[in-house]
C-alpha positions in Angstrom: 43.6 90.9 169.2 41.3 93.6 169.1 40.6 96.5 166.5 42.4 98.8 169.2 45.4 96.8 169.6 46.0 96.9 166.1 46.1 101.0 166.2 47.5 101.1 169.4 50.8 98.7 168.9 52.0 100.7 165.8 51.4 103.9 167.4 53.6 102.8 170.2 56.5 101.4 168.1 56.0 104.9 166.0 55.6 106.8 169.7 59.3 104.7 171.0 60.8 105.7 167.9 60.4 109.7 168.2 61.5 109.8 171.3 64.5 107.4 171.1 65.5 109.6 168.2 64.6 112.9 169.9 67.1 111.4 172.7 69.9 110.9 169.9 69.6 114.6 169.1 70.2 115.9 172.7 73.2 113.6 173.1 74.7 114.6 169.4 74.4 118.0 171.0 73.1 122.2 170.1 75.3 124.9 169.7 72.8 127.3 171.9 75.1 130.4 171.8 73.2 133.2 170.1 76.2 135.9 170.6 76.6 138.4 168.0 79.3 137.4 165.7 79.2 140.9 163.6 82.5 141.8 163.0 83.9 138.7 162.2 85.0 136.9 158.5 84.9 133.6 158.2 85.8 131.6 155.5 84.3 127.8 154.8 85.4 126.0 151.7 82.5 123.5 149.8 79.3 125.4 151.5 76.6 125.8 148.7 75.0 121.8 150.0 75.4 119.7 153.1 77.2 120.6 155.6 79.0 123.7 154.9 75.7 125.1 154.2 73.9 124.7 157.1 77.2 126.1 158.8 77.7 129.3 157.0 73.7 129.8 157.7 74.0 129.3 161.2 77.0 131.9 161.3 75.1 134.1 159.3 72.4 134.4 160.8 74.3 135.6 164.3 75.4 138.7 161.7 79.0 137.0 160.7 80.1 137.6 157.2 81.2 134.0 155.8 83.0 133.9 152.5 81.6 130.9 150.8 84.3 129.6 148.9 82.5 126.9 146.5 83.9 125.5 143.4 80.5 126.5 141.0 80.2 130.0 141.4 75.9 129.7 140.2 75.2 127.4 143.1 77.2 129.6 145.6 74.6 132.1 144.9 72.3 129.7 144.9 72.7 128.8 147.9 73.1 132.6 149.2 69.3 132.6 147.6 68.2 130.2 150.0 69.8 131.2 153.1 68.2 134.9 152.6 65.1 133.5 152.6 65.5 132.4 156.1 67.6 135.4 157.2 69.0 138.9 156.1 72.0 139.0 158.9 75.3 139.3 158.3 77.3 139.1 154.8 77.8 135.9 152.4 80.5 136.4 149.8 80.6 133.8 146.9 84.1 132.8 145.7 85.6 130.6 143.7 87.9 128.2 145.0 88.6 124.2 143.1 90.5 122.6 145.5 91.0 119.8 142.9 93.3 122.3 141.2 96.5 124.0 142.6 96.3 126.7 140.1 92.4 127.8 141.6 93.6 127.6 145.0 96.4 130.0 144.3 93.7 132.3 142.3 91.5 131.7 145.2 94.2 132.7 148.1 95.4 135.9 146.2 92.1 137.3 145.4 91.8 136.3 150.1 94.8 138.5 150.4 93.8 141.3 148.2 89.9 141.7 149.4 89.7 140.4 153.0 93.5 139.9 154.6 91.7 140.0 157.7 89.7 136.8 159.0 88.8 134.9 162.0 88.3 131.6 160.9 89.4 129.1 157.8 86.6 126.3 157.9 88.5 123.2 155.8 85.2 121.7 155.4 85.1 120.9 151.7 86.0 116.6 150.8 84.3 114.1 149.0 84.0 110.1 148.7 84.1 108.4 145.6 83.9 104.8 144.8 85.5 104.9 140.8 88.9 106.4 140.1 89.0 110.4 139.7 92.3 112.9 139.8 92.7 116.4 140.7 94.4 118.9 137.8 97.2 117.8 139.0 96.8 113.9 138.8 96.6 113.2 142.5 93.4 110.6 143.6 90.8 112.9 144.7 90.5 111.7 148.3 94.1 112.8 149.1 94.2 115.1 146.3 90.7 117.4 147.4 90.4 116.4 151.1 94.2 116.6 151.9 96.3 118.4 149.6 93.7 121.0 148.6 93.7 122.7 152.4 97.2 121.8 152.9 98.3 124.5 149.7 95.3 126.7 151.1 96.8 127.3 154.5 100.1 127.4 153.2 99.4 130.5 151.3 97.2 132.2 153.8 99.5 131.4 156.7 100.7 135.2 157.0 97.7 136.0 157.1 96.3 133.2 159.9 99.5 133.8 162.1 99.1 137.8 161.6 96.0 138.1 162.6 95.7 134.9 165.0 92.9 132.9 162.9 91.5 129.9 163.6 91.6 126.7 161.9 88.5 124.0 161.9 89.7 121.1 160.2 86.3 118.6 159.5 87.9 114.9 159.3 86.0 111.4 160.5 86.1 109.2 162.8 86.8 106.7 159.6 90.2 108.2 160.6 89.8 105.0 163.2 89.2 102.3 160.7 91.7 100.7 158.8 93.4 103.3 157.7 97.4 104.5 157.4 99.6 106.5 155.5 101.0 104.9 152.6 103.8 107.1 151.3 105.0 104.3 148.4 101.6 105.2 146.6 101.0 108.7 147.8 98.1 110.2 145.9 97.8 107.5 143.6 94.5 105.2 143.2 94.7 102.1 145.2 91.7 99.4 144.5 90.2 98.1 148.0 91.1 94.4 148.7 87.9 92.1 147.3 85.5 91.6 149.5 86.5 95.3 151.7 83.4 97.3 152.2 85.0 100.2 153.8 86.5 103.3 151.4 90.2 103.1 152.8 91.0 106.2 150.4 88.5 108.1 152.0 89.2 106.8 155.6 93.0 107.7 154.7 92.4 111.1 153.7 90.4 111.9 157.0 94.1 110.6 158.8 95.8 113.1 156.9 93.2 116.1 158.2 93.7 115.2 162.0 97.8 114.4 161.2 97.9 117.4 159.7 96.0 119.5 162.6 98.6 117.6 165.2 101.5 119.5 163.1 99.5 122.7 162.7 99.1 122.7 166.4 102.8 122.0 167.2 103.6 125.0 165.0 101.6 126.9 167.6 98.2 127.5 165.3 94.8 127.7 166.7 93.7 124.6 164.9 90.1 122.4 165.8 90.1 118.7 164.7 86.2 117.7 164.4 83.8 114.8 163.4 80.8 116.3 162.2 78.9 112.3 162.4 77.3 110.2 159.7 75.1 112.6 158.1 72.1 113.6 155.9 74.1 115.2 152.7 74.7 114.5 149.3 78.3 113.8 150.5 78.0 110.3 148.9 75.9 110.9 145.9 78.4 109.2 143.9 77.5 105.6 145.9 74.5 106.5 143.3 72.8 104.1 146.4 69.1 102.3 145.4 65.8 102.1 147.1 66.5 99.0 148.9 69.8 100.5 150.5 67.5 102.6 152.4 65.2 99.7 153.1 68.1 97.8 154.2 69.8 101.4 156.3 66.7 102.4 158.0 67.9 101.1 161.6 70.8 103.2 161.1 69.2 106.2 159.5 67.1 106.3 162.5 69.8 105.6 165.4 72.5 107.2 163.8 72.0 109.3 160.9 71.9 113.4 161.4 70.5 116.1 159.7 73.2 118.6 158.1 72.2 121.3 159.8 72.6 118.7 163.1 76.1 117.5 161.8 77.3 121.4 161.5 76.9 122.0 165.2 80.3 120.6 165.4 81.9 122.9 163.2 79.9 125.8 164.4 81.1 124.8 167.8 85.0 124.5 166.5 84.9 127.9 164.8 83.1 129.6 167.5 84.0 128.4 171.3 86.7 127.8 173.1 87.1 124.5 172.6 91.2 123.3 173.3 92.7 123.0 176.5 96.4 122.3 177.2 96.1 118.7 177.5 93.7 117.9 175.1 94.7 119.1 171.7 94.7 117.8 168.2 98.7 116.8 168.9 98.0 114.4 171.3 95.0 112.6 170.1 91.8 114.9 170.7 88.7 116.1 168.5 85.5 117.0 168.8 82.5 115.4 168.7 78.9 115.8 170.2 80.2 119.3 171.1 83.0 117.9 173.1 86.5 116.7 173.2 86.8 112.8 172.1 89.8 111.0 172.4 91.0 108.8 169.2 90.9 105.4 169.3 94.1 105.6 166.6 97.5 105.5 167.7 99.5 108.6 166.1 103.2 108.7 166.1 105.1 111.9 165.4 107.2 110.4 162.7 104.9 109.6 160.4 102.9 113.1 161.1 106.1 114.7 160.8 106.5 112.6 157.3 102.8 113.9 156.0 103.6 116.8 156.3 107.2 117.1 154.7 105.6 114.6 151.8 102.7 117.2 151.5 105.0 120.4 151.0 107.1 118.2 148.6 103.9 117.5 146.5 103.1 121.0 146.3 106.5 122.4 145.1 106.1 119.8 142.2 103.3 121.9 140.7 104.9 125.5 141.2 102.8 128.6 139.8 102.4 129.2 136.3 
């Protein structure tokens, strides 16, 4: 083999690469819409990394004003830092907002109804993925107690002011709302140890069936709700996996085939919160969300009973922990 072959065989693997990637990116889809959005409020829980980031920059920047409702207040504005480097439109108001405590999102939804009663748009993008047992304030595992519960109070207590002035809801679950998962209402928020030998989260995956059952019921109660998958993702979304060097080593088919950049994975949500997205016969009730910037239908088979259940279960949860 010649000195050119050498060069020449790498560059071509490198060459097949780039484009086979650059191919992935035009199927995973670009919100191209560069309509003014001035005038509109917007409110995206967990933005100051990842996903929610990149989403309440891309609003921004079309002159939205986005309240970015993060649980640290200093990297809210952090994050506000950065995005002004890249672009003066629009308004982004730092708020605080815990979902793993009732008593913040009550804090969180007064101070909503006091300062800006009127908004567009409540992006439920804020969840987590951990693989050691944590609890919210209230003692409910964090999967259903941050990524469930959390929004469930939220809208609750803005729902006067979503139904009043017509808002939207964007709901970010998973497709790990296919795998494995159910509803187990014997241990409702508590920590449940996978089986030996299970590599998937099931909390996690469960949690991400609570978001889409939870749209289904949202939409039969007539709300403008958006059920998405945003796709696996470059974020620190699962910086607790604390994962090693060889993980990447051992990932890097996958990082290359299927892995998107945030700002890639928040086209989806951009998409939800801005487009019309819902027709009559494909809606969150009977199956449908969005990914790749289109309607998908699950693969999982949802029954009314049990979303009907969630839901009652949820309220129940709440009324547990009643105001101070």
């Amino acid at each position: 083999m010649t000195s050119l072959a050498y060069l020449l065989i790498p560059a071509g693997v490198g060459l097949g690469i780039y484009l086979i990637r650059k191919l992935r990116e035009l199927q995973w889809g670009w919100v191209r819409s560069r309509d003014s959005l001035r005038g509109k409020f917007l409110i995206i829980t967990g933005c100051n990394t990842g996903l929610g980031y990149e989403t309440a920059k891309a609003l921004v920047s079309r002159q939205a004003s986005v309240i970015m409702a993060c649980r640290n207040l200093d990297k809210a504005n952090h994050a506000i830092e950065e995005i002004r480097k890249e672009t003066k439109e629009g308004m982004l108001i730092p708020m605080e907002l815990d979902l793993a405590s009732f008593d913040s999102i009550r804090k969180f939804a007064a101070e909503i109804k006091a300062q800006y009663p009127t908004f567009d748009c409540l992006i439920n993008n804020a969840g987590l993925a951990v693989q050691t047992p944590q609890y919210t304030k209230e003692n409910y595992e964090v999967h259903c107690g941050v990524n469930h519960l959390g929004h469930f109070l939220l809208v609750d207590l803005l729902k006067e002011n979503i139904k009043n002035n017509s808002a939207r809801i964007v709901i970010v679950s998973s497709k790990m709302h296919e795998k494995k998962t159910s509803i187990d209402f014997d241990n409702f928020g508590k920590w449940v140890d996978r089986p030996r030998g299970e590599r998937l989260n099931i909390l996690y995956g469960n949690s991400k069936l609570m978001n889409f059952y939870f749209g289904r019921e949202l939409y039969k109660k007539g709300y403008d709700v958006h059920v998405l998958c945003p796709g696996l993702c470059n974020t620190d979304f699962f910086r607790d996996y604390n994962p090693k060097w060889y993980h990447y080593v051992l990932f890097s088919p996958i990082v290359l085939l299927f892995l998107r950049s945030s700002k890639q994975g928040a086209q989806n949500i951009v998409h939800c919160a801005t487009d019309n997205v819902n027709t009559v016969d494909k809606n969150p009730s009977t199956g449908y969300f969005v990914t790749n910037l289109q309607q998908t239908k699950s693969k999982f088979k949802f029954d009314d009973a049990t979303s009907e259940q969630l839901w009652m279960e949820s309220a129940r949860q709440v009324a547990l922990h009643p105001a101070k």
